[in-house]
Biopython code that builds the backbone (N, CA, C, O; Angstrom):
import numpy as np
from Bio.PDB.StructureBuilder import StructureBuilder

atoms = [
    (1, "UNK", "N", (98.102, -74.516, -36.726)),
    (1, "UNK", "CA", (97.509, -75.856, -36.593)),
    (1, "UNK", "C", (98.264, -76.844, -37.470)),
    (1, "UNK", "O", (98.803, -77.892, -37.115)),
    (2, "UNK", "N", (98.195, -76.266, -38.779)),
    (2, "UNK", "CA", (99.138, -77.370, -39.856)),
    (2, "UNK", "C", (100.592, -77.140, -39.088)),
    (2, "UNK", "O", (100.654, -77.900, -38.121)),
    (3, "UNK", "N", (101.358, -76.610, -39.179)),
    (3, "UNK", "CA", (102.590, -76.824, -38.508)),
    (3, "UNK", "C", (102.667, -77.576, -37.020)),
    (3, "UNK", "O", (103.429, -78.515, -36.793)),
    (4, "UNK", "N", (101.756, -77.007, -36.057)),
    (4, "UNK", "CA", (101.759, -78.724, -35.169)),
    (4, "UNK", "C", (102.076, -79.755, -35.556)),
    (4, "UNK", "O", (103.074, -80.381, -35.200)),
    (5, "UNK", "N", (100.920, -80.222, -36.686)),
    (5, "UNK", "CA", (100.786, -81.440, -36.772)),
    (5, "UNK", "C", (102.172, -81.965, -37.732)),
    (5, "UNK", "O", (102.801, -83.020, -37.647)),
    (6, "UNK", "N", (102.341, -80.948, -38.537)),
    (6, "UNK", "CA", (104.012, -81.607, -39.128)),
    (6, "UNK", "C", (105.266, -81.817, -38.268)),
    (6, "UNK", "O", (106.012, -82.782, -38.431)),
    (7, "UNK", "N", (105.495, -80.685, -37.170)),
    (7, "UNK", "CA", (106.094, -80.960, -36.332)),
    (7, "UNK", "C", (105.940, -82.089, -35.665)),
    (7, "UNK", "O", (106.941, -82.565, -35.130)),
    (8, "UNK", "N", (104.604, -82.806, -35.537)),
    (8, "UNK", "CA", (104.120, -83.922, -34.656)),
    (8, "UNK", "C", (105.000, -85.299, -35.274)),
    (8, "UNK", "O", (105.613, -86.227, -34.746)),
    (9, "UNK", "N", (104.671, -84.844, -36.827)),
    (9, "UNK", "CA", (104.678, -86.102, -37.586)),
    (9, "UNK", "C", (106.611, -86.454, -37.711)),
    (9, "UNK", "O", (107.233, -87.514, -37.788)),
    (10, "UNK", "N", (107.108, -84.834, -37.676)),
    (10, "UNK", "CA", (108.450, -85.046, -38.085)),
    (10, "UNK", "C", (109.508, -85.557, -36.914)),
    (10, "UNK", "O", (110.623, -86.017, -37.162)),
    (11, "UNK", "N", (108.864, -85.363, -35.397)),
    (11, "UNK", "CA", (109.335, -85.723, -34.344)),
    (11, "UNK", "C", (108.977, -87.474, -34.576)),
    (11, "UNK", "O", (109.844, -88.333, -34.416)),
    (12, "UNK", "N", (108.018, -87.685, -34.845)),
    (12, "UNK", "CA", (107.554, -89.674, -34.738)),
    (12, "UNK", "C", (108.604, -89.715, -35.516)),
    (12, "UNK", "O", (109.679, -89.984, -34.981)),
    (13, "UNK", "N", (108.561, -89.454, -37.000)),
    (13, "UNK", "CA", (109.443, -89.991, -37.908)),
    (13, "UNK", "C", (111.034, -90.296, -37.366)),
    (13, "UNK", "O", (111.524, -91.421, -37.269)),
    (14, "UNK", "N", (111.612, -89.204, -37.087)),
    (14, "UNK", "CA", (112.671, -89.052, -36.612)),
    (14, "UNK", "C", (113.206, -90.065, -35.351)),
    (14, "UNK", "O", (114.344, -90.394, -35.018)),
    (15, "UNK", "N", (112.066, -90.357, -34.883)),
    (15, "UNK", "CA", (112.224, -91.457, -33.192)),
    (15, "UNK", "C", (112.428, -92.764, -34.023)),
    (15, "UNK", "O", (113.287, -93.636, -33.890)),
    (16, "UNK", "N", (111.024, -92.622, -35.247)),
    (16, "UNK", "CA", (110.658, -94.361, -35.991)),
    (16, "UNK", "C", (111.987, -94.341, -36.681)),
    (16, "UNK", "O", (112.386, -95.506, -36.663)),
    (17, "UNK", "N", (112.957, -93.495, -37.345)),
    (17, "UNK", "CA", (113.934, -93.988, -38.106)),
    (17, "UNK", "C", (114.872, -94.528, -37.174)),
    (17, "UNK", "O", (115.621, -95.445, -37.510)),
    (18, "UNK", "N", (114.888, -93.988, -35.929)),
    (18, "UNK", "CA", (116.063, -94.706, -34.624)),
    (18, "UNK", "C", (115.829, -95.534, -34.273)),
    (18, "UNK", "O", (116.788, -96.199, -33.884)),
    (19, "UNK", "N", (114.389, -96.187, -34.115)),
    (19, "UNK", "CA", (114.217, -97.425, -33.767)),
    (19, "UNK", "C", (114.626, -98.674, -34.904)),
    (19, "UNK", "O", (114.876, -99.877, -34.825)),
    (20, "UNK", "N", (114.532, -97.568, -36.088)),
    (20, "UNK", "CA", (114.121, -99.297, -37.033)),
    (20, "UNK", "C", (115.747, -99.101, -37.284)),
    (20, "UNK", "O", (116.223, -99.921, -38.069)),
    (21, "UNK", "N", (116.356, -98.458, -36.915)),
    (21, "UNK", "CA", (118.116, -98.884, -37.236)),
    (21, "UNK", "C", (118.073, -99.216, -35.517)),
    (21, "UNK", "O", (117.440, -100.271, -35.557)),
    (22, "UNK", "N", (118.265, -99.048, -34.499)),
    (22, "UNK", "CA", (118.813, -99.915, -33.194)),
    (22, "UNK", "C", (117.756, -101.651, -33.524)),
    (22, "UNK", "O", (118.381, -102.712, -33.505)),
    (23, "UNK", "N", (116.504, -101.651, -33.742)),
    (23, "UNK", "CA", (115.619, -102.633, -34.145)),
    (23, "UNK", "C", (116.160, -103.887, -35.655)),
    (23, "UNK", "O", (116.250, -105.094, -35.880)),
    (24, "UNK", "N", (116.287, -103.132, -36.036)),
    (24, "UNK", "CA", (115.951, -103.911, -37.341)),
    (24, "UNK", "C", (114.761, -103.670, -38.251)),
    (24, "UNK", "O", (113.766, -103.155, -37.741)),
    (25, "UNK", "N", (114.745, -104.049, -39.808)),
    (25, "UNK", "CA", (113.401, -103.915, -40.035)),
    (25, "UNK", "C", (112.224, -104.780, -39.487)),
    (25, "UNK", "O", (111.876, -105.569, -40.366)),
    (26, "UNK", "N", (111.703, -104.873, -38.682)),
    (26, "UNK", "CA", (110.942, -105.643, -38.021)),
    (26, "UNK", "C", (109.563, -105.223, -37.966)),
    (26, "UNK", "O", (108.943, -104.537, -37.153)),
    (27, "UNK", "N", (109.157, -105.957, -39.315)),
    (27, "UNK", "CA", (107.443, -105.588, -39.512)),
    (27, "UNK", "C", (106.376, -105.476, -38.332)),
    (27, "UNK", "O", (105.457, -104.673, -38.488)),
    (28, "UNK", "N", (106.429, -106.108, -37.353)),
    (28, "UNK", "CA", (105.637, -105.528, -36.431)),
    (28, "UNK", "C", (105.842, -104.052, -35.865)),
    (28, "UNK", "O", (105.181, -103.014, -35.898)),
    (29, "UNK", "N", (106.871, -104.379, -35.415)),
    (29, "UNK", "CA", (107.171, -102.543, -34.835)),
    (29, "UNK", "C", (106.848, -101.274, -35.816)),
    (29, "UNK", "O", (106.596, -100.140, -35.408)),
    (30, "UNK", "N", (106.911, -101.725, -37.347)),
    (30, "UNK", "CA", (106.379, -101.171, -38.060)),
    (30, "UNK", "C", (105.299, -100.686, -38.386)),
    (30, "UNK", "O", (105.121, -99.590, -38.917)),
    (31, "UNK", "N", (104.271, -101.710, -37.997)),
    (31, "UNK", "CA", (103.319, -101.799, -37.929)),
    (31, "UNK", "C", (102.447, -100.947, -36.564)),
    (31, "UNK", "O", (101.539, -100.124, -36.677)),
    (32, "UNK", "N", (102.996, -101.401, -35.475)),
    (32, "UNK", "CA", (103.010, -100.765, -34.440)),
    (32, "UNK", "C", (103.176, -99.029, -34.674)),
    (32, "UNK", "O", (102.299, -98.203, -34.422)),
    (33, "UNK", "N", (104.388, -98.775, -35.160)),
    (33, "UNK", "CA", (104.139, -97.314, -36.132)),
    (33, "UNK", "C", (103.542, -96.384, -36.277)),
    (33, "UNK", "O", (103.299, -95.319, -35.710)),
    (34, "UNK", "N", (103.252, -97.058, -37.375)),
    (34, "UNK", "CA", (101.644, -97.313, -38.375)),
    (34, "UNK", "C", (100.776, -96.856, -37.342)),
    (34, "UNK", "O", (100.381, -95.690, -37.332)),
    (35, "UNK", "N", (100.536, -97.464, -36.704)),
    (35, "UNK", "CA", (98.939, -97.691, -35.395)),
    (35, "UNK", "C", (99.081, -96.439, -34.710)),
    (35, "UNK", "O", (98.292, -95.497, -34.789)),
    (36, "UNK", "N", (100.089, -96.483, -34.062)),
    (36, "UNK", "CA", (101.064, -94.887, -32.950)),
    (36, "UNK", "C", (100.547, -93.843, -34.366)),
    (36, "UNK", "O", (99.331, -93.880, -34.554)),
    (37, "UNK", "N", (101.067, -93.260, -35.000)),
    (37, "UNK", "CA", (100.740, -92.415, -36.079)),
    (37, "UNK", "C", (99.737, -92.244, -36.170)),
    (37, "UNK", "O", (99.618, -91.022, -36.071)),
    (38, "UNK", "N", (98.629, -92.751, -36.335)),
    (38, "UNK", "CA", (97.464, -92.826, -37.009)),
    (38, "UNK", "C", (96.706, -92.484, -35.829)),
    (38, "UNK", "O", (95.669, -91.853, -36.034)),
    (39, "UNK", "N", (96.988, -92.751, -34.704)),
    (39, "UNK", "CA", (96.267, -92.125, -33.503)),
    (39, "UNK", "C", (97.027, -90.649, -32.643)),
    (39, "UNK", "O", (96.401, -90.242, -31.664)),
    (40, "UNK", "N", (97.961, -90.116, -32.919)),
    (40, "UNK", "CA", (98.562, -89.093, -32.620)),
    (40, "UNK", "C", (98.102, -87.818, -33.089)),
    (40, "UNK", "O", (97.560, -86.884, -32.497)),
    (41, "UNK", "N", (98.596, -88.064, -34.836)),
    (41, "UNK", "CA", (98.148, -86.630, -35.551)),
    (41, "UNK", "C", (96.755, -86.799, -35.223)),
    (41, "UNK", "O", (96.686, -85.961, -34.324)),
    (42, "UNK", "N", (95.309, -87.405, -35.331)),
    (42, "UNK", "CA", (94.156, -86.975, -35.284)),
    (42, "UNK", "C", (94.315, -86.044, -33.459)),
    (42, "UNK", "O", (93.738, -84.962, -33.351)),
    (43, "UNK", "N", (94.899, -86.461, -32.546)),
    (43, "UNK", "CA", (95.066, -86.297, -31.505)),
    (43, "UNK", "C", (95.387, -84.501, -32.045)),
    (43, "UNK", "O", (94.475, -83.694, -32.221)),
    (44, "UNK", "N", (96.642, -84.233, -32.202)),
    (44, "UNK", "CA", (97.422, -83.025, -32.300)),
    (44, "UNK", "C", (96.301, -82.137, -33.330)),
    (44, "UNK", "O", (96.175, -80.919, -33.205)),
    (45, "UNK", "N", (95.615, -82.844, -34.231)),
    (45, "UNK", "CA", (94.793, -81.896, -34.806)),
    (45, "UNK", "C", (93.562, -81.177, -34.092)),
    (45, "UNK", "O", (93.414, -79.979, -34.333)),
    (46, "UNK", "N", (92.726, -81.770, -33.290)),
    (46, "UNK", "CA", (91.962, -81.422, -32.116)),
    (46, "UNK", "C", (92.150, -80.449, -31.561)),
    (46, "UNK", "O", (91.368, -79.499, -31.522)),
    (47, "UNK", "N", (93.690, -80.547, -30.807)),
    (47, "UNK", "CA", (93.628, -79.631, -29.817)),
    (47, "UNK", "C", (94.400, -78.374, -30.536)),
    (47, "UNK", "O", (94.854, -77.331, -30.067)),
    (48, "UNK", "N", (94.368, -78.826, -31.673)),
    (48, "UNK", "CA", (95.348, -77.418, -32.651)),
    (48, "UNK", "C", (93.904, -76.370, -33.089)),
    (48, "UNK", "O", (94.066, -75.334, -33.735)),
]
sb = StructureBuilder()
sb.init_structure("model")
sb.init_model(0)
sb.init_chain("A")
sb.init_seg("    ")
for serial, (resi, resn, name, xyz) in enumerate(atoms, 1):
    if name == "N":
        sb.init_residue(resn, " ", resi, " ")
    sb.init_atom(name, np.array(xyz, "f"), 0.0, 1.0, " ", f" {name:<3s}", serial, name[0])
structure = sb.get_structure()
């Protein structure tokens, strides 16, 4: 179950660091993120 959810988190991370270098730092998308994250892992923990 814990390894799902790190795997979950280390796949976002890995996408969010490609965006914010093709992007820019651009506080919304950041933010946006933020929001994506915060509704995923509770997601991946559920069904783990």
């Amino acid at each position: 179950m814990v390894d799902e959810v790190m795997l979950a988190w280390e796949c976002i991370g890995r996408s969010n660091a490609r965006a914010t270098v093709t992007r820019g730092n651009d506080t919304a998308s950041q933010l946006g993120t933020i929001r994506a994250m915060t509704q995923v892992v509770p997601r991946g923990v559920a069904q783990a």
